[in-house]
C-alpha positions as CSV (number, residue, x, y, z in Angstrom):
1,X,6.9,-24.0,33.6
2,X,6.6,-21.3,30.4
3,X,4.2,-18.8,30.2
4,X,3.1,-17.6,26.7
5,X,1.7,-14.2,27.0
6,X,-0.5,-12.5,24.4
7,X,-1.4,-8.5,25.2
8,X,-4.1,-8.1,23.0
9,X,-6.0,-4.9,22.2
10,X,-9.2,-5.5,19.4
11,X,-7.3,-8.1,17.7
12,X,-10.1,-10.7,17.9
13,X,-9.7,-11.2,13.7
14,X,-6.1,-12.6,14.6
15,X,-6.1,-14.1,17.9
16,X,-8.2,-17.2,17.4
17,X,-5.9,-18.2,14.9
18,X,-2.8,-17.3,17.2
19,X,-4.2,-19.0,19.9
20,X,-4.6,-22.7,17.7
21,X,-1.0,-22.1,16.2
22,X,0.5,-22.5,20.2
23,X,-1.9,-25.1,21.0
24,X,-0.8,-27.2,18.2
25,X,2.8,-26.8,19.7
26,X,4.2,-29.9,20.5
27,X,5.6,-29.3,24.1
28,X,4.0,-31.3,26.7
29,X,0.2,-29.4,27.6
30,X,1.9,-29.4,31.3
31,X,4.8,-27.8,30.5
32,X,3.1,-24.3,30.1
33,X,0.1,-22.2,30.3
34,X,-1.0,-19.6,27.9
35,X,-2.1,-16.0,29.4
36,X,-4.1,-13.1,27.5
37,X,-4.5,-9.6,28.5
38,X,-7.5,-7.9,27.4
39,X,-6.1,-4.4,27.1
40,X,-9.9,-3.2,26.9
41,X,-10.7,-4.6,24.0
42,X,-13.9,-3.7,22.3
43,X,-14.5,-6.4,19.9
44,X,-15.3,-10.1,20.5
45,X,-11.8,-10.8,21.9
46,X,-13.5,-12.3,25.0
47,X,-15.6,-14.5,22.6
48,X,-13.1,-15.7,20.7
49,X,-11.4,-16.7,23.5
50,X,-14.4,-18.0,25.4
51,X,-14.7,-20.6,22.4
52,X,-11.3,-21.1,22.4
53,X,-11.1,-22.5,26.0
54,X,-14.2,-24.8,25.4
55,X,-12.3,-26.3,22.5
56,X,-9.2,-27.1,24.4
57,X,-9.7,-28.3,27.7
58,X,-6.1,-29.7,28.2
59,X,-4.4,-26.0,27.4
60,X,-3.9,-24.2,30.7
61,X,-5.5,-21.4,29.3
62,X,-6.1,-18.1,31.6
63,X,-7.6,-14.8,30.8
64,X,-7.5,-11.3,32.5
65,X,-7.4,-8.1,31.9
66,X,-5.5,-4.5,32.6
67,X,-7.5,-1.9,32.9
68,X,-4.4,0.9,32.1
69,X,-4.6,1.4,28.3
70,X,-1.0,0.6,26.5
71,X,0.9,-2.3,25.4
72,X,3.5,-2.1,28.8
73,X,0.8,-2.1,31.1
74,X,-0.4,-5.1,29.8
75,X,3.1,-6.5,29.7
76,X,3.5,-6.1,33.3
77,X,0.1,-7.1,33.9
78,X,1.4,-10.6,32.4
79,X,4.6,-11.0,34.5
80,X,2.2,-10.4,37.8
81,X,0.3,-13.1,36.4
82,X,2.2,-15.7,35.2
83,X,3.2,-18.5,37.1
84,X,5.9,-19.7,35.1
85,X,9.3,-18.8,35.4
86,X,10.1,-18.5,31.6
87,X,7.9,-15.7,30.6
88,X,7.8,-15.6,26.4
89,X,5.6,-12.9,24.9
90,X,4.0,-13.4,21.7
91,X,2.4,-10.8,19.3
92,X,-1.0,-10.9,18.9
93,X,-1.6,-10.5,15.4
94,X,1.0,-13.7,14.4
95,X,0.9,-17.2,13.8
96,X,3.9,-19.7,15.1
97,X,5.6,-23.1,14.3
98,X,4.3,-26.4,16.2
99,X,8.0,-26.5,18.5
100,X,8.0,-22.8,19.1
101,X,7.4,-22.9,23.1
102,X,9.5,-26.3,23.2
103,X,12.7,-24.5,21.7
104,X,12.8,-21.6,24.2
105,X,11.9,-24.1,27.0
106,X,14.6,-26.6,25.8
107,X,16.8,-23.6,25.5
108,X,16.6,-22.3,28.9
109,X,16.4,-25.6,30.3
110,X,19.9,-26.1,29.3
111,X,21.5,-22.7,29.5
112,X,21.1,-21.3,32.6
113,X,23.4,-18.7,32.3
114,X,21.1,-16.7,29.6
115,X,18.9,-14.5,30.6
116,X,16.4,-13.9,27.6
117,X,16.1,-14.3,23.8
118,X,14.4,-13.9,20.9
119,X,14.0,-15.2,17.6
120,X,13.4,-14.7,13.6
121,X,10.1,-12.5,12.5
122,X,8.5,-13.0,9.2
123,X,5.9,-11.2,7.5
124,X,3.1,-13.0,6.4
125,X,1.5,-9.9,4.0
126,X,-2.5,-10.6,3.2
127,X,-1.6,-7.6,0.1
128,X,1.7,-8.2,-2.2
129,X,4.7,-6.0,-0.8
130,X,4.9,-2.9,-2.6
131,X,7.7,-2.2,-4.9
132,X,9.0,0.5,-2.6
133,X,10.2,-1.8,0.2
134,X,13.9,-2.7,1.3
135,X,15.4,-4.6,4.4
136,X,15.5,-1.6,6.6
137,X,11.6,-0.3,5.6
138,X,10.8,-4.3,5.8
139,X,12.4,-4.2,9.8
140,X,10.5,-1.1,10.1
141,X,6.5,-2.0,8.9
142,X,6.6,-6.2,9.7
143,X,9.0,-5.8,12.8
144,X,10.9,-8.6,10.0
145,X,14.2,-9.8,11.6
146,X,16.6,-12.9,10.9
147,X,19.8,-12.9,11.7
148,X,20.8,-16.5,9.9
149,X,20.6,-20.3,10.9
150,X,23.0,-20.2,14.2
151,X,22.8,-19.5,17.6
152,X,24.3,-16.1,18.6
153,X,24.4,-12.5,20.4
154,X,22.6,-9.7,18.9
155,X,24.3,-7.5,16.3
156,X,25.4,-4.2,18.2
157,X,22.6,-2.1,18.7
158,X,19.8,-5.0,18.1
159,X,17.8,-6.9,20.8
160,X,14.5,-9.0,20.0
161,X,11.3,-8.2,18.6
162,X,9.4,-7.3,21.2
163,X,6.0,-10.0,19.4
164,X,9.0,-12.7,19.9
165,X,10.6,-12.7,22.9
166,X,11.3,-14.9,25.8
167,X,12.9,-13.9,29.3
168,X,13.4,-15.3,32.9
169,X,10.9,-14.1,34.8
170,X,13.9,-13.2,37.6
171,X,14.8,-10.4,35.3
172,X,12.0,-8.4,35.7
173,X,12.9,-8.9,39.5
174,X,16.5,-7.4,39.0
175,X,15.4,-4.5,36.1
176,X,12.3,-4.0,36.8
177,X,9.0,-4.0,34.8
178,X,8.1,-2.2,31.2
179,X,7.8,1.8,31.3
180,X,4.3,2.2,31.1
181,X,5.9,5.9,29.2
182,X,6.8,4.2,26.3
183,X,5.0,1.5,24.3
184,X,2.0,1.3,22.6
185,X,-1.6,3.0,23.6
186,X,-5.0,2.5,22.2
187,X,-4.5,3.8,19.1
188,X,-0.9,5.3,19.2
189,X,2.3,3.5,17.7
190,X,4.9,4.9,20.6
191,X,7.8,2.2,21.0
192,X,10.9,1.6,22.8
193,X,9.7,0.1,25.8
194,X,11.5,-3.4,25.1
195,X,14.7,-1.3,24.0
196,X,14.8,0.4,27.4
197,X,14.3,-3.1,29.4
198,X,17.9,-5.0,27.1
199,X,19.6,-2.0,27.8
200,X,18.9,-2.2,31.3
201,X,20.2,-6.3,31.2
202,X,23.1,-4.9,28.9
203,X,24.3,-3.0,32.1
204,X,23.9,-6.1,34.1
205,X,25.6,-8.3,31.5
206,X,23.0,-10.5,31.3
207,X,23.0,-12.9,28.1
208,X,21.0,-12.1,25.5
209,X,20.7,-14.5,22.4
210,X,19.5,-14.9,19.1
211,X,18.3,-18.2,18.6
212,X,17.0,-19.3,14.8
213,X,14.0,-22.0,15.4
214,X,11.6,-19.7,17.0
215,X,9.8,-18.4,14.1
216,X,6.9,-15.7,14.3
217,X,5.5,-15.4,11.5
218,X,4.0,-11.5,11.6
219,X,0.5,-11.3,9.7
220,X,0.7,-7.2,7.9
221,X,-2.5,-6.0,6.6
222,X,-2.8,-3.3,3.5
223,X,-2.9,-0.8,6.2
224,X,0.4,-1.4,7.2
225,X,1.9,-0.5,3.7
226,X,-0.2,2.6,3.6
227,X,1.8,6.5,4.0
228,X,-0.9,7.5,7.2
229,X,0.5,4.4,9.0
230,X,4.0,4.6,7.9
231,X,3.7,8.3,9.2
232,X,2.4,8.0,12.0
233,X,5.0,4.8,13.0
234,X,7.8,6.6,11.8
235,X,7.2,9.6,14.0
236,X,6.4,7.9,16.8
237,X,9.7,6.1,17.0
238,X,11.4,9.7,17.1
239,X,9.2,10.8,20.0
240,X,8.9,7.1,21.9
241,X,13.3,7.6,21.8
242,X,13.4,11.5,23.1
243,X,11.3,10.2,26.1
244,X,13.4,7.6,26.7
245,X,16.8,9.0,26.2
246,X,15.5,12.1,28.2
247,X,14.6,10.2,31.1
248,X,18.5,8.6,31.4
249,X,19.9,11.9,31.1
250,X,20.2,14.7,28.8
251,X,23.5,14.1,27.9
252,X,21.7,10.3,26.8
253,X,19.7,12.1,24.1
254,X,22.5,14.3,22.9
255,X,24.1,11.2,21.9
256,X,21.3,10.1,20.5
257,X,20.9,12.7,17.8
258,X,24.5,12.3,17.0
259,X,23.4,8.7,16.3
260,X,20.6,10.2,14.1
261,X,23.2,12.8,12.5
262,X,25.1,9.6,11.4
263,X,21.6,7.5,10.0
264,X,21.3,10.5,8.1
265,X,24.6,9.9,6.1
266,X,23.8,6.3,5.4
267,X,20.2,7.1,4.6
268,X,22.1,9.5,1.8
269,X,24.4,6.7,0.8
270,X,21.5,4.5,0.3
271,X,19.2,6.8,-1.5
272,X,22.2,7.6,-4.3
273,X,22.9,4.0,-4.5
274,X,19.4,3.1,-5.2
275,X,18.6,6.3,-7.8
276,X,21.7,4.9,-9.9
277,X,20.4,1.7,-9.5
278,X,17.3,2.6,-11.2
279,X,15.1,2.3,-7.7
280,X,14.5,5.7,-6.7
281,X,11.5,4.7,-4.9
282,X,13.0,2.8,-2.3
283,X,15.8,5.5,-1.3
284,X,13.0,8.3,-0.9
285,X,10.9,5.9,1.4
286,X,13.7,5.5,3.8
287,X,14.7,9.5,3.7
288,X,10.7,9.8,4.3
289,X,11.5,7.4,7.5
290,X,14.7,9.2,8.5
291,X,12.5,12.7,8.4
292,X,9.6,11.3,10.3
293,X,11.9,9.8,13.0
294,X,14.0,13.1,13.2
295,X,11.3,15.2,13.6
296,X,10.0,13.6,16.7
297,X,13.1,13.1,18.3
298,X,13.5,16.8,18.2
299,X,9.8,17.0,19.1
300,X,7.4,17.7,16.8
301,X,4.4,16.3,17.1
302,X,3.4,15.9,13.1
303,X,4.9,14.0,10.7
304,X,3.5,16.7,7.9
């Protein structure tokens, strides 16, 4: 069995629609169940979902809640509950393709020797995308990512979207569960929790694919294109990797900002070759991202 698992924290204007999009998928009703965390959720989440359930009698729906605030509690929350042993964890605020679940079930069905996957991400703006956007500020704000039309491993240094990914529930019983550290609480935009669980399998060699079919599509409100959010994001990401690279070792996060040191020279590179390509815009917004992530990896705690 599959186990679709939505963490959800006051996203009740998205996750009706979410939760229609799965059960139109066309694998078998039997074949999985759907779980969603209430992360103390304030709105009519529990409503929603309430109606949701009466609607759809044959979806194995189930619905609990974790009282820790932040997105890994809730993700370990899920692999407690599920009874499935393909675990596949959907964002809350997306929409996916009728044979979404039945790929990654068909998938692992047939490849036992990998261990978890993931698949494309793309935004579905409510606003237009503003004119200061580019692949790496697109990755950043809709979480997009597609890596083409075929099977295959991650590019170096890439893993899944954590809103689109699917695992073996047996990894978590080799690696361990999410670092309730890192991730997302309440209101905060930490990261890096998902990072920290692939490189964990990358030390075990466990297979980790990219497959094409699995579409999310990501739904991005104005607010998402706005400077306080990119701000705060963009910081955030600095200070979710000094935590984590801290807590390997020290000599972890040393290597890390030598990482950053390099970013810097392609953020440089790609600022001059937008300016002479009369887009001066773009190349500022990313050395505005490189900034924001700098500064918290060295620890500030304001992006200003």
């Amino acid at each position: 069995m599959l186990t679709a698992i939505i963490c959800t924290y006051n996203r009740a204007r998205y996750v009706g629609k979410l939760l229609e999009s799965i059960a139109a998928n066309d694998l078998a009703k039997t074949e999985y169940e759907l779980l969603l965390v209430d992360n103390n959720c304030t709105d009519n989440t529990r409503e929603v979902c309430e109606a949701f359930a009466a609607a759809h009698p044959d979806v194995i729906f189930r619905y609990t809640t974790e009282p820790e605030q932040g997105l890994s509690a809730a993700k370990n929350r899920g692999i407690k509950e599920a009874k499935g042993d393909i675990i596949v964890y959907i964002d809350d605020d997306a929409l996916v393709d009728p044979w979404y679940l039945r790929t990654y079930a068909e998938w692992f069905a047939t490849h036992p020797e990998t261990m978890a996957c993931g698949g494309p991400i793309e935004p579905l703006y409510e606003t237009p995308e503003p004119d200061w956007m580019t692949p790496y500020t697109k990755a950043l704000l809709t979480a997009w990512m597609n890596y083409g039309e075929k099977v295959r491993e991650y590019p170096r240094g890439r893993y899944p979207g954590g809103g689109n990914a699917a695992y073996r529930k047996e990894v978590f019983e080799q690696v361990g569960g999410f670092n309730t550290a890192l991730g997302r609480k309440g209101g905060n935009l930490m990261g890096s929790e998902e990072k920290d669980i692939f490189d964990k399998m990358h030390t075990l060699n466990m297979q980790i694919l990219y497959l094409p079919e699995p579409v999310l599509h990501h739904c991005i409100p104005q607010a998402k294109l706005e400077k306080p959010y990119f701000d705060r994001l963009t910081l955030q990401m600095g200070i979710s990797e000094r935590q984590r690279t801290l807590a390997i070792s020290k000599f972890k996060y040393i290597k890390r900002l030598f990482s950053e040191a390099v970013k810097w020279g392609g953020t440089i590179v790609l600022l001059c070759l937008y300016t002479i390509s009369f887009h001066p815009v773009k190349g500022w917004k990313l050395v505005a991202f490189r900034k924001n992530v700098t500064k918290g990896l060295l620890g500030f705690t304001s992006a200003v």
